[in-house]
C-alpha positions as CSV (number, residue, x, y, z in Angstrom):
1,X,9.8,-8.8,-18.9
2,X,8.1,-10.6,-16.2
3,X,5.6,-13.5,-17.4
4,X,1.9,-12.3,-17.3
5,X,-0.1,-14.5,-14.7
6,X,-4.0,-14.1,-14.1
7,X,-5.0,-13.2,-10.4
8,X,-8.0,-12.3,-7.8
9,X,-8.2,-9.0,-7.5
10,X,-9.0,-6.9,-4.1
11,X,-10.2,-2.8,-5.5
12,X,-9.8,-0.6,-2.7
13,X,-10.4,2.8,-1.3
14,X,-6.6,2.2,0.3
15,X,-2.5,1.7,-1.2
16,X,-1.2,-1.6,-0.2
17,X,2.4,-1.0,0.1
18,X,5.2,-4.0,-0.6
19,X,6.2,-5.0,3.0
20,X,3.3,-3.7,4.6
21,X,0.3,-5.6,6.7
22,X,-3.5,-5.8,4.9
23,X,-5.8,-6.3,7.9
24,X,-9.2,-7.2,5.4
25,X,-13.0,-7.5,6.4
26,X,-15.3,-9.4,3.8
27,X,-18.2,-9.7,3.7
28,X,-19.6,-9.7,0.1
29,X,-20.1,-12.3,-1.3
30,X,-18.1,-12.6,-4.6
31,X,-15.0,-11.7,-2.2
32,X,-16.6,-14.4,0.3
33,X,-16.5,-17.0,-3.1
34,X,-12.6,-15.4,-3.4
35,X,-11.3,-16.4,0.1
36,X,-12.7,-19.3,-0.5
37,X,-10.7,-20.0,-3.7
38,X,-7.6,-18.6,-2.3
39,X,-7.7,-21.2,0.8
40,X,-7.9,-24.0,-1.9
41,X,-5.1,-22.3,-3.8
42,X,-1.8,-20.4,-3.3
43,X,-3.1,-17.3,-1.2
44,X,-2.5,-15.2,-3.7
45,X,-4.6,-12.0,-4.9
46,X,-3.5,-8.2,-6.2
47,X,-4.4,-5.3,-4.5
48,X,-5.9,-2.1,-6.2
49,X,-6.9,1.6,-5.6
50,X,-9.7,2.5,-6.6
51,X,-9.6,5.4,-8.7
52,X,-13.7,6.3,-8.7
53,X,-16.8,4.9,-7.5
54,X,-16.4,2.4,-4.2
55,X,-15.5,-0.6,-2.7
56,X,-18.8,-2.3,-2.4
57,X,-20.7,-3.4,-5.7
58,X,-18.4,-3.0,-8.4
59,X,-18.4,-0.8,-11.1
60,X,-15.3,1.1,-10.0
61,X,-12.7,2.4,-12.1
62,X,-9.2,0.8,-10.8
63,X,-5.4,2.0,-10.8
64,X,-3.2,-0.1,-12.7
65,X,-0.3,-0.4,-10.7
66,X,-0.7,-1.8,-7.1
67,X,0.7,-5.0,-5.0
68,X,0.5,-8.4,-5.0
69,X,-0.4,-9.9,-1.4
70,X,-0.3,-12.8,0.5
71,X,-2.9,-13.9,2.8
72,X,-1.3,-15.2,6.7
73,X,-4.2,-15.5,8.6
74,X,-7.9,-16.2,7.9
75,X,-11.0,-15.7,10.7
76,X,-14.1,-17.5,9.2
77,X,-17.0,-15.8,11.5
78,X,-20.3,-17.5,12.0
79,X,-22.0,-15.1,9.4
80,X,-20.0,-16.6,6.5
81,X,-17.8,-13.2,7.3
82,X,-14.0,-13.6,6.8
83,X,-11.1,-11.4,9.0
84,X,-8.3,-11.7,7.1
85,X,-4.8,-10.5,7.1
86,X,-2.7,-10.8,4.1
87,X,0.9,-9.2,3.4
88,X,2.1,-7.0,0.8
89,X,5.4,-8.4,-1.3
90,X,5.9,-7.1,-4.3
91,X,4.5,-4.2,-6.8
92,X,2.5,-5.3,-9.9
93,X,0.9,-3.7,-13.2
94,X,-2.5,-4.7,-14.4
95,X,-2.1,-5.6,-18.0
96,X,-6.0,-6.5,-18.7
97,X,-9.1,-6.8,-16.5
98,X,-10.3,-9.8,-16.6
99,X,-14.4,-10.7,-16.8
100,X,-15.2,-9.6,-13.0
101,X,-17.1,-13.3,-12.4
102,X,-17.6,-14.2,-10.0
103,X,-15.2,-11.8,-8.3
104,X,-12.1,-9.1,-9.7
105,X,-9.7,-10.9,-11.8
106,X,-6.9,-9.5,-14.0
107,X,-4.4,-10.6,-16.0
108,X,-1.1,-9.1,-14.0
109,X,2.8,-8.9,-14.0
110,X,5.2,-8.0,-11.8
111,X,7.2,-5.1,-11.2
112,X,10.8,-4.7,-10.1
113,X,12.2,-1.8,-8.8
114,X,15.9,-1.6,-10.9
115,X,19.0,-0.8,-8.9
116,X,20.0,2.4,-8.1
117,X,23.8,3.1,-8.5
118,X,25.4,5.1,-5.4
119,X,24.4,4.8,-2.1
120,X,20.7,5.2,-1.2
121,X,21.6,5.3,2.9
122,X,21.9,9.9,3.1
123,X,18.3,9.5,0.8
124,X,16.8,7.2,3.3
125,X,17.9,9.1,6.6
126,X,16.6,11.9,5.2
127,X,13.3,10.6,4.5
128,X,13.4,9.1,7.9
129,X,13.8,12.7,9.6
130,X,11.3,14.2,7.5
131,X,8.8,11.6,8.7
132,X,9.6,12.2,12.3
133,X,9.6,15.3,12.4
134,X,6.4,15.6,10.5
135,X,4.9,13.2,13.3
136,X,6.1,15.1,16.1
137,X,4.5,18.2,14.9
138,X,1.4,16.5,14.2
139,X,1.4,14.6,17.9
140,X,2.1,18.6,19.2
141,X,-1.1,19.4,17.2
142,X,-3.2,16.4,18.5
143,X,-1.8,14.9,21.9
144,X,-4.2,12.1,21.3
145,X,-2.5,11.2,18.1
146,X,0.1,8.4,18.4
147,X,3.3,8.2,15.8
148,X,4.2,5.2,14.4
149,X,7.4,3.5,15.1
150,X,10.3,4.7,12.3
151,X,13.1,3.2,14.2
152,X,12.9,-0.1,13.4
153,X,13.8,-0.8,9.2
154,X,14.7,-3.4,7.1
155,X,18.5,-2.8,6.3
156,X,17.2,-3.0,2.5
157,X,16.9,0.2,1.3
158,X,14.1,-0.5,-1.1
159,X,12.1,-2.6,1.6
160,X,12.6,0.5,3.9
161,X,11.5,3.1,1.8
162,X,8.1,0.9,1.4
163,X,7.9,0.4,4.8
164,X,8.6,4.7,5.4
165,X,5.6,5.2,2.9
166,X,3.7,2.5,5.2
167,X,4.2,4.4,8.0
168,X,3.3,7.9,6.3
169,X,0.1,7.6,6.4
170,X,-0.7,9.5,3.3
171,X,-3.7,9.9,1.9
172,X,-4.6,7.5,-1.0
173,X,-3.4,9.7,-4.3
174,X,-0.5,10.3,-2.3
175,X,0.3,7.0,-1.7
176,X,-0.5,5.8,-5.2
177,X,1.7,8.2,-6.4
178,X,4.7,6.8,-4.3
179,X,3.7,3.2,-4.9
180,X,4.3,4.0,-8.8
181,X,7.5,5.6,-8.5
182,X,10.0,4.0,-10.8
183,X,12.6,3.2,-8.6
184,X,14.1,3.3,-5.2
185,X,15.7,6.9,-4.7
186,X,12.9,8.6,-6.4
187,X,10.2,6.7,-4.0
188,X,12.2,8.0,-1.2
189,X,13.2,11.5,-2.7
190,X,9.2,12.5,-3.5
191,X,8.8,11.3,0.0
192,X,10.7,13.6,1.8
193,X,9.4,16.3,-0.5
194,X,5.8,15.3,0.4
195,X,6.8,15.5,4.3
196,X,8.7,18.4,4.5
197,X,5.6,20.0,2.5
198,X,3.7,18.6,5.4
199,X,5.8,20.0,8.2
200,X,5.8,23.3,6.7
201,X,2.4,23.1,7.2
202,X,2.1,21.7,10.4
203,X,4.2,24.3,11.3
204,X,2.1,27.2,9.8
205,X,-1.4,25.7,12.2
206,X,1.0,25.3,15.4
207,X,2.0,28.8,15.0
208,X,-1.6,30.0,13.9
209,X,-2.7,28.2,17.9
């Protein structure tokens, strides 16, 4: 098991997926006191979904399992505002929450997807057409709506399959769901359910025009 490490914590009404950019806007101040900490020490915080209540205030109710990130870049603005951008890298499990002074903290570890014996490249190219083809429908639906690029993946079949859900853009149970998969092929395999789910109904409003 991996070792147990206390960590800032970032609740939010979004799924941070491994491999996937956190564009971040603060503004209150215990997460204001939080950037600050994490510029004097390794950049380091989780990322949670919020299960109920909201993002601003506290007295949420978080998911257990989310991602730890790593902050790039940091904006201050002349407010005492912060743009950040951090970087999702790998999946952890929230094993307590910590005293939330002066900002979310809990104690975390992390989690490692195990291999998957056989080859995961048919489950991935699957997943890969079901997400274009779900795109394409929904661009025929909305000409203003712009895909996202699929084309360019990390040869990693576990990194791809994050970045796929990334891409997605599923709703947040959806995405939670996914992010909490226990390994690899079944990330990829409830994926492609999910989208061909969607297609089919995609497919049901386009015919309904």
């Amino acid at each position: 098991m991996n070792p147990t490490r206390a960590l800032p914590m970032f609740p939010l009404g979004t799924v941070l997926f491994p491999h996937a950019p956190l564009p971040l806007h603060v503004f209150e101040p215990r997460y204001r006191t939080m950037v600050r900490d994490l510029l004097d020490g390794d950049g380091e915080f989780g990322v949670v979904l919020i299960e109920r209540g909201h993002e601003v205030g506290g007295g949420d109710v978080r998911f257990s399992v989310g991602t730890l990130a790593r902050l790039l870049q940091c904006s201050p603005l002349p407010d005492g505002r912060y743009a950040l951008m951090a970087y999702g890298t790998v999946r952890l499990r929230v094993e307590e929450w910590l005293p939330d002074d002066p900002y979310p903290q809990a104690a975390v570890t992390v989690l490692d997807d195990p291999d998957v014996a056989g080859d995961l490249a048919p489950a991935l190219t699957r997943a890969v057409d079901a997400l274009d083809t779900a795109l394409t429908l929904a661009a025929e639906l909305d000409p203003r709506f712009t895909p996202p690029d699929t084309a360019r993946l990390s040869p990693d079949a576990s990194t791809a399959a994050f970045e796929l859900c990334a891409r997605a853009q599923l709703g947040p149970l959806d995405a939670q769901r996914l992010l909490e998969a226990t390994d690899t092929a079944t990330r990829l395999g409830a994926l492609q359910t999910h989208l061909d789910d969607l297609a089919a109904m995609l497919r049901s409003r386009l015919d309904g025009r």
